[in-house]
C-alpha positions in Angstrom: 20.2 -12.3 -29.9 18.5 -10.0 -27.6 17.6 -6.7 -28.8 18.0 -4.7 -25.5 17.0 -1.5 -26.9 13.6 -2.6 -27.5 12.9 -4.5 -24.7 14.7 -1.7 -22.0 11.9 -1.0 -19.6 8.9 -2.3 -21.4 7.7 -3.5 -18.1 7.8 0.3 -16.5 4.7 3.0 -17.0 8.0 5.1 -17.4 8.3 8.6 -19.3 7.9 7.2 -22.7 4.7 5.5 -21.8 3.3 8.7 -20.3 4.2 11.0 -22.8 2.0 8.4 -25.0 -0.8 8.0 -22.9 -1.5 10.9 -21.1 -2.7 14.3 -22.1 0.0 17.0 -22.0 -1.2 19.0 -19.8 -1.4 16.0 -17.3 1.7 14.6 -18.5 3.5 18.0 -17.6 2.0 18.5 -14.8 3.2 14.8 -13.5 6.7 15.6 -15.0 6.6 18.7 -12.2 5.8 17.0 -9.5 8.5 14.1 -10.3 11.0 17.1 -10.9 10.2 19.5 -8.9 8.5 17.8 -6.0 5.2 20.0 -6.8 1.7 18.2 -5.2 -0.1 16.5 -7.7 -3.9 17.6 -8.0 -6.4 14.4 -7.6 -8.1 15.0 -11.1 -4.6 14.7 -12.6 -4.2 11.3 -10.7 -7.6 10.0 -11.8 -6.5 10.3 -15.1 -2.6 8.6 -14.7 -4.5 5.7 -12.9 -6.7 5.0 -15.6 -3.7 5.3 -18.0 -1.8 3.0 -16.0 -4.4 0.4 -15.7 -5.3 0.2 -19.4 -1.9 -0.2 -19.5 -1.1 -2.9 -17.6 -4.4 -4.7 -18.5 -2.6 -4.7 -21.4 0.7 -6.8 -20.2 -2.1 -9.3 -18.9 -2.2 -7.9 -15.2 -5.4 -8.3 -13.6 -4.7 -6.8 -10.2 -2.6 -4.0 -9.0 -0.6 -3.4 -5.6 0.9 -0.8 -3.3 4.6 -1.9 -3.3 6.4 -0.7 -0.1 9.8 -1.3 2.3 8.8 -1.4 5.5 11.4 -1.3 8.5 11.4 -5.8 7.4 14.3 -4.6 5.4 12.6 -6.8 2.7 9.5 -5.3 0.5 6.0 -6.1 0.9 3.0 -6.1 -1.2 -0.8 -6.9 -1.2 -2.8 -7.1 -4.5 -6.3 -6.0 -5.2 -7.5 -6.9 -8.7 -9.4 -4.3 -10.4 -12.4 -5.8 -10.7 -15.8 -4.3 -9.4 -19.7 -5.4 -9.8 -21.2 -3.3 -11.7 -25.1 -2.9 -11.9 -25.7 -5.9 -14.1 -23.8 -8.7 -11.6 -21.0 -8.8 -14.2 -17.7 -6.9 -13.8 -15.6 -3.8 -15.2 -12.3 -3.4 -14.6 -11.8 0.2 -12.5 -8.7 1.7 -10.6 -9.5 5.6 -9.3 -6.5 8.2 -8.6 -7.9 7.5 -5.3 -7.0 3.6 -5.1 -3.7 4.9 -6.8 -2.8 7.4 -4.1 -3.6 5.7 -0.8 -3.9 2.5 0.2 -4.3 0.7 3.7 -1.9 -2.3 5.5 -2.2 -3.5 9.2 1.0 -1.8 10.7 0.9 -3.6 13.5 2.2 -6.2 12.0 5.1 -4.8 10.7 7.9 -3.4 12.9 7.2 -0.5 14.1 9.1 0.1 17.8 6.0 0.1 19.8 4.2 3.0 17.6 1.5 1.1 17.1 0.1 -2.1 19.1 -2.5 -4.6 18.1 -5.5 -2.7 18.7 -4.4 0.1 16.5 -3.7 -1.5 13.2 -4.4 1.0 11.1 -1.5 2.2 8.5 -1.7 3.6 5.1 0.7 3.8 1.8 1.0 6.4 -0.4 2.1 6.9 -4.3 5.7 7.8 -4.4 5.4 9.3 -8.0 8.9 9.7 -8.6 9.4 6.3 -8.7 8.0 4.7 -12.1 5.5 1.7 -11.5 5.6 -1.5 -13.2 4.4 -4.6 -14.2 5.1 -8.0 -12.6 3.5 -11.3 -12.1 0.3 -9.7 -13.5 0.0 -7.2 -11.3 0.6 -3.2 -11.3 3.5 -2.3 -8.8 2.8 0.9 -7.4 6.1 2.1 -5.4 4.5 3.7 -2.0 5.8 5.1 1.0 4.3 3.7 3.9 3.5 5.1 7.7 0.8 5.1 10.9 -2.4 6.2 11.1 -1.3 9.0 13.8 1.9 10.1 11.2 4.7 8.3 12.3 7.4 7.2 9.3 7.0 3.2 9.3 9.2 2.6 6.1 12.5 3.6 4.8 11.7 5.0 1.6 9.6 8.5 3.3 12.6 9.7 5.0 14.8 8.9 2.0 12.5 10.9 0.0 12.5 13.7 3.1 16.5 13.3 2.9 16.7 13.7 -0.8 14.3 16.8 -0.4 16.9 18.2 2.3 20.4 18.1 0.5 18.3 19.7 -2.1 17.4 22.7 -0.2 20.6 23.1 1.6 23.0 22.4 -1.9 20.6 25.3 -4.1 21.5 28.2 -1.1 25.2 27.0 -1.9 24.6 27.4 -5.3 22.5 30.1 -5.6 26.2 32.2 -3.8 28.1 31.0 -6.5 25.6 32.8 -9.4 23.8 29.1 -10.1 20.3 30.6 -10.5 19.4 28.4 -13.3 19.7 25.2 -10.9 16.3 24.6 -9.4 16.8 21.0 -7.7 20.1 18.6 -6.8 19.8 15.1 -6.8 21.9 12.4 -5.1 21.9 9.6 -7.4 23.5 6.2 -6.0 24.9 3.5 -8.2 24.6 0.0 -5.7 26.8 -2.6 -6.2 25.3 -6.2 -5.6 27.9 -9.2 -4.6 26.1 -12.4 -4.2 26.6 -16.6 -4.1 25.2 -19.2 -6.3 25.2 -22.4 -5.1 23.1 -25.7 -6.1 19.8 -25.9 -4.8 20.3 -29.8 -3.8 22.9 -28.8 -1.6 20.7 -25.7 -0.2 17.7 -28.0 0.6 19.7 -29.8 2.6 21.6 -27.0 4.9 19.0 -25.9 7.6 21.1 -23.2 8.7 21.4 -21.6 4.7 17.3 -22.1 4.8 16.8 -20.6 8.0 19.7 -18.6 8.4 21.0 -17.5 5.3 24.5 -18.4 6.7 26.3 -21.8 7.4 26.2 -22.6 11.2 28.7 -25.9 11.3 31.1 -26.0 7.9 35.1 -27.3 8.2 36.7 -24.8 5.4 36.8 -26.4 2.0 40.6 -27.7 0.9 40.5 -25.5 -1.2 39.1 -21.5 -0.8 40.1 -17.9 -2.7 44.0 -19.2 -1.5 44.8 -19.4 -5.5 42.8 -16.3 -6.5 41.5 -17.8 -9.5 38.3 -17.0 -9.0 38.1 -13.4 -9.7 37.4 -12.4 -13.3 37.9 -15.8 -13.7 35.8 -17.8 -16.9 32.2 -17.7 -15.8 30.5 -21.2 -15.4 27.6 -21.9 -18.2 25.2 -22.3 -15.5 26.0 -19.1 -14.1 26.1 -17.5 -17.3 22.8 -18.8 -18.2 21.8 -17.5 -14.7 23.3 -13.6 -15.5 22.0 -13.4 -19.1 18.3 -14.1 -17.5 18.4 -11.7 -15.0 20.3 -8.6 -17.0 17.1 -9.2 -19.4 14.8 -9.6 -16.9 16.4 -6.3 -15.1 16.3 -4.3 -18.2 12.5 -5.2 -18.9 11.9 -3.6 -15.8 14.1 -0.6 -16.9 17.2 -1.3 -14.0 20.9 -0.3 -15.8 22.5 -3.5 -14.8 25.8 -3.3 -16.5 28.4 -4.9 -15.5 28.8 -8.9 -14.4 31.5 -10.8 -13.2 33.4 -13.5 -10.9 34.2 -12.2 -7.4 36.8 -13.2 -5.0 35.5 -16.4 -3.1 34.0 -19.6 -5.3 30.7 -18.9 -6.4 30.4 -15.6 -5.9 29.4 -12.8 -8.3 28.9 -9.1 -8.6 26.1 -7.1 -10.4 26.8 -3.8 -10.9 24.2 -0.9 -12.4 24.2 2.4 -13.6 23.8 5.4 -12.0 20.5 6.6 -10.9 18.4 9.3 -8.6 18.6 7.5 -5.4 15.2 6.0 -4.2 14.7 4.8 -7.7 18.3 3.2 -7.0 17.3 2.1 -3.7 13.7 0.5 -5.4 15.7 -1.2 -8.1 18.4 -2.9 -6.0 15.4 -4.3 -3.7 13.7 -5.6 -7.0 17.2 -6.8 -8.2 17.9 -9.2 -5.0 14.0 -10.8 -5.2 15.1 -11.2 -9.1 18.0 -12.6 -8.5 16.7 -15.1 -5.7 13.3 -16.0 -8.7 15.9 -16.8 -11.3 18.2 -18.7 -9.6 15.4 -21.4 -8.4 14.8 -21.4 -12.7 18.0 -22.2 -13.1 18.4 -24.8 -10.1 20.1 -22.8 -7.6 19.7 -20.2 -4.5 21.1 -17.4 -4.6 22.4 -16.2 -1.3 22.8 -12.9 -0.2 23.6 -13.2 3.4 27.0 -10.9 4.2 28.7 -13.8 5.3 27.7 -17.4 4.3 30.7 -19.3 4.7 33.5 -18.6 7.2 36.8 -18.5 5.7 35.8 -17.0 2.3 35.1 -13.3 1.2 31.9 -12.0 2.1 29.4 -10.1 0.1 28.6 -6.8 0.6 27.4 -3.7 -1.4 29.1 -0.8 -2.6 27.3 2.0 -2.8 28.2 4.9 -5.1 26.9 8.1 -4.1 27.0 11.4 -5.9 25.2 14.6 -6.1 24.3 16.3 -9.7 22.2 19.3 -10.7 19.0 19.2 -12.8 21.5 21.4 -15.7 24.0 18.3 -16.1 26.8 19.4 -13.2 28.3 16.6 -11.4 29.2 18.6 -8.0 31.8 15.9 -6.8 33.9 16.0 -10.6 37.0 18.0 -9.6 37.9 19.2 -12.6 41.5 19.1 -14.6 42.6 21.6 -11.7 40.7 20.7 -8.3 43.0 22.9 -6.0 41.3 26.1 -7.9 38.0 24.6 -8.2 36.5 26.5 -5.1 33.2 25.4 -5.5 34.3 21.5 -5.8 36.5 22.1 -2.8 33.9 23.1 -0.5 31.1 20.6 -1.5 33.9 18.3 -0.9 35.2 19.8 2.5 31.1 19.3 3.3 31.1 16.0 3.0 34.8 15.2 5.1 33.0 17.5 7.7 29.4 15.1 7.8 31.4 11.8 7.8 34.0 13.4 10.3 31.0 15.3 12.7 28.8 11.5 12.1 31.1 8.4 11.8 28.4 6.8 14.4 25.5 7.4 11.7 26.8 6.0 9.3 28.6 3.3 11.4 25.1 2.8 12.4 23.2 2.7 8.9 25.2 -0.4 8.0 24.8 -2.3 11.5 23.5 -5.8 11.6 23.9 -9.1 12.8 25.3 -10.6 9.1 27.4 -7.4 8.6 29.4 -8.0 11.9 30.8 -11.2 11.1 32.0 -9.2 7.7 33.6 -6.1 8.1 37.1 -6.4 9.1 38.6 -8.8 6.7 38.5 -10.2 2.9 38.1 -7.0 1.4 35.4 -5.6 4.0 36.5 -2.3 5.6 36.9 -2.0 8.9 34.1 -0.7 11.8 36.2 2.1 12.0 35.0 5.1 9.7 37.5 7.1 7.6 37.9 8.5 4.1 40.0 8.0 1.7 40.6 11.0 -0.9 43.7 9.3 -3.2 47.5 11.1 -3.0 46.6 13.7 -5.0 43.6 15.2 -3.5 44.8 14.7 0.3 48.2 16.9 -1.5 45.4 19.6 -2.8 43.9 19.4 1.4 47.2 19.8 3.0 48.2 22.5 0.5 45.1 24.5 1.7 46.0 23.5 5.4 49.3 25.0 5.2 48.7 28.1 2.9 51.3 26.4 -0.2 51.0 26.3 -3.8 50.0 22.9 -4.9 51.7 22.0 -8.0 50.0 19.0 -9.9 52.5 16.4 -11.7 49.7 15.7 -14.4 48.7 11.8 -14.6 51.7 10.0 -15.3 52.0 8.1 -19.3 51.9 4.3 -18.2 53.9 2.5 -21.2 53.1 -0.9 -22.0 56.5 -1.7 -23.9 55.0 -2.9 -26.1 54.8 -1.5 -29.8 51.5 -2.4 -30.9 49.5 -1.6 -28.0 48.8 2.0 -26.6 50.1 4.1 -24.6 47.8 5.5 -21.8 47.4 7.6 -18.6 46.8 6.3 -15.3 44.3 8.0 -12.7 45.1 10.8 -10.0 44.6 8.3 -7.5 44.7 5.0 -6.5 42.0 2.2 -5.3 41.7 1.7 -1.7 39.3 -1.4 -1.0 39.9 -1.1 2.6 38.7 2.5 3.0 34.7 2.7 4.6 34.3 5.6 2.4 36.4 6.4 -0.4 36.8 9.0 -3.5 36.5 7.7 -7.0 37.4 10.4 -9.2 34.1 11.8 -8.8 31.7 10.1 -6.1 32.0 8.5 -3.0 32.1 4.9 -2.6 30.4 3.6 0.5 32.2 0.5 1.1 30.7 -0.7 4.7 26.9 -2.3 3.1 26.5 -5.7 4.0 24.7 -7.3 0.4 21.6 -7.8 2.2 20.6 -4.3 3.3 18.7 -2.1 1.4 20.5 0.9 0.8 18.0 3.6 1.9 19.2 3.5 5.7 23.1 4.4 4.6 21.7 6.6 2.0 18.9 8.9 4.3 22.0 9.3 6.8 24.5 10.2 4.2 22.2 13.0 2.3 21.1 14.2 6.1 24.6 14.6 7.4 25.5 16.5 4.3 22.5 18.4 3.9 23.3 19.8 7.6 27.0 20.6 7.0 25.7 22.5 4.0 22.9 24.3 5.7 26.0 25.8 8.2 28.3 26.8 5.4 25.1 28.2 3.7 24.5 30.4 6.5 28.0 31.2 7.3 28.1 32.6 3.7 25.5 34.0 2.9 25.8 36.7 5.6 29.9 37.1 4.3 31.1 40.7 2.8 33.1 39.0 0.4 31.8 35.5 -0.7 34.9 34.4 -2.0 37.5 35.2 0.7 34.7 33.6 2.9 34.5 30.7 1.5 38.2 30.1 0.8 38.4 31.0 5.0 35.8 28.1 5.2 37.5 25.5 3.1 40.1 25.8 4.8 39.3 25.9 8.5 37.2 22.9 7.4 39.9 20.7 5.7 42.2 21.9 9.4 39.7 20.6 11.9 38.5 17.1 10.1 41.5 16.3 8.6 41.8 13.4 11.0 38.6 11.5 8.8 41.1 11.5 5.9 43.4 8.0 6.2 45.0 6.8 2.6 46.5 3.4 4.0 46.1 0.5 4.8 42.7 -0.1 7.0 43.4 -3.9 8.1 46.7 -3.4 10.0 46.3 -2.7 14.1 48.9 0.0 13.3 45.9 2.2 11.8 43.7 0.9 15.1 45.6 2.4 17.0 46.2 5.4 14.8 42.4 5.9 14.5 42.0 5.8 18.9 44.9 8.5 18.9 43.0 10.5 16.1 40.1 10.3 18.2 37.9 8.3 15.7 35.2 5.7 17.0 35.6 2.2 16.2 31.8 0.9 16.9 32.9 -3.2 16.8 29.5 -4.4 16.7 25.6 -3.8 16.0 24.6 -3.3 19.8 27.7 -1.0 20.7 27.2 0.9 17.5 23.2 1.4 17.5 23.2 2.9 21.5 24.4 5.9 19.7 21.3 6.5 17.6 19.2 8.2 19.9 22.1 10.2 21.5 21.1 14.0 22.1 22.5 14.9 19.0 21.7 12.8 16.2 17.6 12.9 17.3 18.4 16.9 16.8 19.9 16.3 13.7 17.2 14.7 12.5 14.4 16.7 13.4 16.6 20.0 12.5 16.1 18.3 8.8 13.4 16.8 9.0 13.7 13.3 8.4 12.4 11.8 11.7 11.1 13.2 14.9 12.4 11.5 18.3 9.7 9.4 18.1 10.6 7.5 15.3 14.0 7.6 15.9 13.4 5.6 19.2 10.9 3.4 17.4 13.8 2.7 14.8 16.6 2.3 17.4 14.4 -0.6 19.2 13.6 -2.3 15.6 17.0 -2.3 14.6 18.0 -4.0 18.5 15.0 -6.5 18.5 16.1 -7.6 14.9 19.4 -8.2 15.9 18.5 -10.5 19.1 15.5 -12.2 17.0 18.2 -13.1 13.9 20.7 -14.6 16.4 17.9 -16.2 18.6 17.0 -18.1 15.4 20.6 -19.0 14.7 21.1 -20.2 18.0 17.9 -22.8 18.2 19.4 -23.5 14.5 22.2 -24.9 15.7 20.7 -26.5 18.7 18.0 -28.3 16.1 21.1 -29.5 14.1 23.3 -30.4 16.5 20.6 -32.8 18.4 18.9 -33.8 15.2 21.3 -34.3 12.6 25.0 -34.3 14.1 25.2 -35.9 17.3 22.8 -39.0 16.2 24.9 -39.0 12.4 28.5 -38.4 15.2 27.1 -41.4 17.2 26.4 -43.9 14.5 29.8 -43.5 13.1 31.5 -44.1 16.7 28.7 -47.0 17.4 30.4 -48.6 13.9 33.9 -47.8 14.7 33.6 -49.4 17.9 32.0 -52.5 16.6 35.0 -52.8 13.8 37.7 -52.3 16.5 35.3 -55.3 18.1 35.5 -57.3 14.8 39.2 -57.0 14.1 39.5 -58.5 17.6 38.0 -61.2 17.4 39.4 -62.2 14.0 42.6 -62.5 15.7 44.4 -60.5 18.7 47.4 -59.9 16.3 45.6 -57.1 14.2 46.6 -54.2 15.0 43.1 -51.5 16.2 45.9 -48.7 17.3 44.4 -46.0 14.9 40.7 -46.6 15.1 41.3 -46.6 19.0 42.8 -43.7 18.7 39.9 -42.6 16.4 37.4 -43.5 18.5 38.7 -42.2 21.7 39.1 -38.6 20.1 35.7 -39.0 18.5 34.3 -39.8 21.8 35.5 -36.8 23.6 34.4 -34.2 21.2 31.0 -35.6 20.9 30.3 -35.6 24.8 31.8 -31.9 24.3 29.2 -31.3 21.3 26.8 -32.5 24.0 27.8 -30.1 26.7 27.7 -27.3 24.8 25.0 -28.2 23.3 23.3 -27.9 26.5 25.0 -24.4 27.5 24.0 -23.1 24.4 20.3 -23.7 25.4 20.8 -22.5 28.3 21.9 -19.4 27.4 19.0 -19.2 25.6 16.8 -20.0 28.0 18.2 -16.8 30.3 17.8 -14.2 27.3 14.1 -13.9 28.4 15.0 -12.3 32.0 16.6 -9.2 29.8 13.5 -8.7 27.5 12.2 -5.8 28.8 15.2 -3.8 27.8 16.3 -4.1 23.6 20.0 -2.7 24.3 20.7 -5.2 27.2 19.3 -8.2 25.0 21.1 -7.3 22.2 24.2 -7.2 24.6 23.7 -10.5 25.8 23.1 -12.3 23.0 26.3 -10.3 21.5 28.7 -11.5 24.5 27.2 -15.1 26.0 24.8 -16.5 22.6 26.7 -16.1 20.2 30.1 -17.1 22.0 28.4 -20.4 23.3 27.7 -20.7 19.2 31.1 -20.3 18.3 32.6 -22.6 20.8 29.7 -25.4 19.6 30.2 -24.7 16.1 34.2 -24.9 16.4 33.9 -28.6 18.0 31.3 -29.3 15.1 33.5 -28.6 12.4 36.3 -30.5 14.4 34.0 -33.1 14.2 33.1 -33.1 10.3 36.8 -32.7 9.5 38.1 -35.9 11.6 35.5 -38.3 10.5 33.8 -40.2 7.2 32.3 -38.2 4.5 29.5 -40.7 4.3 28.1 -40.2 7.7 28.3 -36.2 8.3 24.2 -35.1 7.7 25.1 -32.1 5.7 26.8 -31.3 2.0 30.7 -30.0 2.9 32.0 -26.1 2.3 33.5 -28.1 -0.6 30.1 -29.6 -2.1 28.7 -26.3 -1.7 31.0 -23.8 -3.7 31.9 -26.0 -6.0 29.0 -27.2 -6.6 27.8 -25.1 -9.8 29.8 -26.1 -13.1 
């Protein structure tokens, strides 16, 4: 039996461990600048770095590292050990506030959008101190922001921090109107929801596409999918449950809230789900949550993939992300209350957000834009491209009552009766669940529906608290210069709730009814990464940004040419994939078993000319003709390939290309492939089936 409460974040140098270790005076004045966002003084970091490296000398670690996110979407880490020579020629073991607060990594090397070129390596990282450190693998994890030499932002967790730090400002000057001078910072805290597959590690080892992709190139659909929807909730499998009670201890050693654990909707996939917390701690623990997940699996003889779409056909994976603003007193600001429509201040933090999302559908269309996530949304439970929100019946009543100057009259929540005697009675929510909505109300947060499961969720996050904070920073100054606050603001809700009222959509998001609905409304539907991410450097999102100071145009560019260039490098690597399996592995394995079909239609014959060879004939012949298709297209798949280079020079147009003429020439290969796999013997197709695959784990 584990004893979670004693082992919950004994890997972390978290509160508890400072409030043992350090002095008070340095404790409190770390607790400020984790709180309050105050500087920390270098003689107060000397002594935390010593504290944490006694420490974690203690937990066996020998070295320590700056942990950061650069623009890889993935983390990355170098380890120094804290060993030094001293006078003698023996050791000590020695880590400075210096070493703690600033390191250096070659950002060259990383993405960075042309900011900095080879000859200008140089890039440092930086202690993020509200964001505990911990121990793994025997080193010291230091969670770091990370950016250039001359300045530039090279990571995604600075201008979440500088986001965070914005919807702060702009959410105290509404406060501060409505007599909340006791509120000194408001946090947006983000619960992340993690869908994943498990599948055997035999069959992964021998799926090029899963190892180099993430995502099956060739696969005929299993005979059996999600059709029976028996997967969901459904029993979990004992090496799956060995898998999940690993990684929730695991997770809670290193302090994360995962909660909640269960079955999804395709075959071998799962959902992890945590608790609450400020955001870039949220957004550091679902980044250590996947690389757990992935480390645990191998233990227990599977991969874990967490690719948005690895198998056609089935549900995807993606991540929903909970978001929520709170005060440092204990107020949610999104909780409605038992009576919403007089709840002025709810109403206008919420007509603040339908404004952002309304004003910014490309943003956040944009923060959830990549190659994996485009073969998702749309289907199986993923929302569509098109942004809307979803407020449930009884909160779009309380918006329309405002519109239309009426008296809303709540019907209470409504007694749902079992019938039967010996199980309660109880009352059903104000509203409903709408999995198809991009963005939907939850009773007291927004869900963020549109994350594909292998993003990390700084990127939605950053644009959701920058869009907000600038919504808030106009109703701020609209009211703070108002004779009569609270005729103002009512005015404001109001005028608000009547000109975005369009974002607001309750139904049904799959149907081409609401496509077209959604063009006469006026909203965008961004179909893909390339046509989505030409809008990030449009005039007015590089002002938005630099109005709150989360990027300046610079690294808005640099970002907007990352983002491109990964989405032409992923589907590059697909594409010569596919080419490497189709040449390698299925046209020799396609050819061997129309080479023996041949000779048995040759055998039979000369046994007797009275046996019957109709249906092998027939066999071979249709055999025949896909392959020398496989074979063509083969071939115009390379050579589509081969003309990508000519549009190099420009990240949009090569993203375009490989978007209209790569990844068509892949679907047309892949479609005779699976053609292929389907109409011939098990025993010679090179690769395990859809079937061996997600059923694979018992």
């Amino acid at each position: 039996m584990i004893d979670v409460p004693s082992i919950f974040g004994i890997d972390v140098f978290n509160e508890q461990v400072m409030k043992e270790r350090l002095p008070k005076d340095t404790y409190e004045a770390l607790k400020a600048t984790i709180v309050n966002g105050e500087s920390l003084d270098i003689n107060v970091a000397n002594i935390v770095a010593e504290a944490m490296k006694e420490w974690a000398i203690e937990k066996g670690c020998t070295h320590y590292t700056h942990w950061f996110q650069p623009m890889t979407g993935i983390t990355a880490e170098k380890h120094d050990s804290f060993l030094t020579p001293d006078k003698d020629g023996k050791v000590i073991m020695e880590f400075s506030g210096k070493a703690l607060a600033k390191g250096e990594s070659d950002a060259s090397s990383f993405p960075n959008g042309g900011i900095r070129a080879t000859f200008e390596a140089r890039g440092y990282t930086a202690w993020d101190p509200t964001s505990y450190a911990f121990v793994k693998d025997s080193s010291l994890y230091i969670p770091t922001a990370f950016m250039s030499y001359t300045g530039e932002v090279l990571d995604k967790k600075t201008p979440l921090l500088r986001s965070m730090d914005a919807v702060s400002t702009q959410a105290l000057r509404i406060l501060k109107l409505f007599g909340k001078n006791d509120v000194t910072r408001v946090t947006a805290n983000v619960g992340a929801e993690q869908e994943y597959f498990l599948i055997d590690r035999k069959m992964y080892d021998k799926r090029k596409d899963l190892k180099y992709t993430g995502r099956t190139l060739f696969g005929a659909r299993a005979t059996k999918g999600q059709e029976l929807e028996d997967h969901y909730f459904g029993a979990i499998k004992n090496r799956v449950s060995a898998f999940m009670k690993e990684l929730d201890e695991q997770l809670w050693k290193l302090g994360i809230y995962s909660k909640t654990k269960h079955n999804e909707v395709a075959p071998s996939q799962h959902e992890l789900a945590p608790v609450f917390t400020t955001t870039n701690i949220a957004t550091d623990q679902n980044q250590l949550t996947m690389e757990t997940m992935k480390t645990i699996a191998r233990k227990h003889g599977m991969s874990c993939l967490l690719h948005e779409k690895p198998f056609a056909d089935v549900n995807g994976s993606g991540k929903h992300n909970n978001w929520s603003l709170s005060t440092n007193t204990g107020e949610n600001l999104l909780k409605p209350g038992k009576k919403p429509e007089e709840n002025i201040q709810f109403l206008l933090f919420l007509a603040a957000v339908i404004k952002a999302v309304d004003e910014h559908q490309d943003l956040l269309r944009i923060s959830v834009a990549t190659a994996g996530n485009d073969h998702r949304l749309g289907s199986s439970e993923a929302p569509p491209a098109i942004i809307s929100m979803y407020l449930g019946d009884d909160l779009e009543a309380v918006v329309d009552a405002i519109i239309n100057n009426e008296e809303y009259e709540s019907h209470g929540r409504v007694l749902m009766r079992t019938g039967v005697e010996s199980m309660p009675d109880f009352k059903k929510d104000n509203s409903d669940r709408n999995r198809t909505s991009p963005f939907a109300f939850t009773g007291n947060k927004f869900e963020f529906r549109s994350l594909g499961s292998s993003i990390s969720i700084s990127c939605p996050n950053i644009m959701l608290n920058t869009i907000v904070a600038d919504v808030l920073s106009q109703f701020a100054d609209t009211l703070e210069n108002a004779e009569n606050f609270e005729s103002a603001c009512r005015r404001l809700i109001k005028h608000t709730f009547k000109e975005h009222k369009r974002i607001i959509f309750n139904g049904d998001g799959y149907t081409d009814e609401w496509v077209e609905e959604a063009k006469r409304r006026g909203l965008l539907n961004l179909k893909n990464t390339p046509e989505a991410l030409k809008h990030f450097i449009d005039k007015r999102n590089i002002e938005l940004f630099e109005r709150n100071h989360i990027y300046g145009e610079t690294e808005v560019r640099a970002r907007y040419e990352i983002l491109l260039e990964n989405y032409s490098k992923v589907i590059a690597i697909e594409a010569q994939t596919m080419i490497n399996m189709a040449k390698k592995d299925i046209f020799p394995a396609v050819s061997k078993f129309t080479g023996e079909l041949a000779q048995t239609i040759v055998n039979k014959k000369a046994v007797s000319e009275f046996i019957k060879t109709d249906a092998e004939e027939k066999l071979l012949k249709e055999m025949s003709e896909l392959l020398c298709k496989f074979a063509n297209l083969t071939d115009e798949l390379e050579e589509k390939l081969a003309i990508a280079k000519n549009y190099k020079s420009n990240p949009l147009t090569l993203a375009e290309y490989y978007r209209d003429y790569v990844l068509s020439a892949m679907n047309k290969l892949r479609a005779v492939g699976d053609k292929m796999e389907t109409d011939m013997s098990t025993e010679y197709w090179p690769y395990p089936s859809y079937g061996d695959m997600l059923y694979s784990v018992q």
